[in-house]
C-alpha positions in Angstrom: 35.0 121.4 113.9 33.7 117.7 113.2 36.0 115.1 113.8 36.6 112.0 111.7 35.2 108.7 114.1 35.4 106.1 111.2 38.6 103.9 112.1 40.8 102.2 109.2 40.6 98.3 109.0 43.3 96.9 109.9 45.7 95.2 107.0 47.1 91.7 107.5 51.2 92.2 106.7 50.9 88.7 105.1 49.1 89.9 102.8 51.2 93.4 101.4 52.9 92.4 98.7 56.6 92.6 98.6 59.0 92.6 95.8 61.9 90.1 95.4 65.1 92.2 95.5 66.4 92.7 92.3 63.3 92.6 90.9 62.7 94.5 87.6 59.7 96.2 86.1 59.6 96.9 82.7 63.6 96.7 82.5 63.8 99.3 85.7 65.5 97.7 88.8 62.7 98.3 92.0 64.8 101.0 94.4 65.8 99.7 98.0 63.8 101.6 100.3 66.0 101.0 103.6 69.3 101.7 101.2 68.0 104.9 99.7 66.8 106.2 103.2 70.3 105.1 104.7 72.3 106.6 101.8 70.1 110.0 102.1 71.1 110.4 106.1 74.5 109.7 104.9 74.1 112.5 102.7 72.3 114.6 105.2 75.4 114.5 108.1 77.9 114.6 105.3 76.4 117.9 104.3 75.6 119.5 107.5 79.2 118.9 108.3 80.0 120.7 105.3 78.2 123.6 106.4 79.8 123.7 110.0 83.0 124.3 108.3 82.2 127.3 106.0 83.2 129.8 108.3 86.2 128.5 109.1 87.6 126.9 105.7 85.6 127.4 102.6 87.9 125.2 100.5 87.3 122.4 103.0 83.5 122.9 103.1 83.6 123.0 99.5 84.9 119.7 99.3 82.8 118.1 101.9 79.6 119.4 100.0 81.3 118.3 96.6 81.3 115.0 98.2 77.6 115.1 99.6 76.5 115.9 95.9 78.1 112.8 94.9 76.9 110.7 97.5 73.3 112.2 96.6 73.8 111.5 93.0 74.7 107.6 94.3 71.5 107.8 96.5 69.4 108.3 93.1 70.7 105.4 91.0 69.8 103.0 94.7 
């Protein structure tokens, strides 16, 4: 099996661009990287919890993953 001895240059993080927040490209707001990835843990817990209670109330699990949906549909418009 060959293995890959080439290394990757190193990139300056001066030098990555970054957009403003609130910046806009072609009329679309730029998504918040940290936000959406915070929101979609949020979402995550909030649905595993959901799950824990199926066997014990399905109405309450019902509304707990109800409410995961919405947070998930929140976590797309970020």
């Amino acid at each position: 099996m060959a293995t890959y001895k080439k290394k990757l240059p190193k990139v300056n993080p001066e030098r990555i661009f970054k957009y403003p927040e609130g910046a806009e490209i072609n009329g679309q707001k730029i998504p918040d990287p940290k936000l959406h990835q915070y929101i979609s843990f949020l979402k995550s817990g909030i649905r595993i919890v959901g799950y824990v209670f199926l066997p014990f109330s399905l109405e309450i699990a019902t509304i707990i993953l109800i409410l995961s949906e919405i947070i998930g549909i929140k976590e797309e418009l970020v």
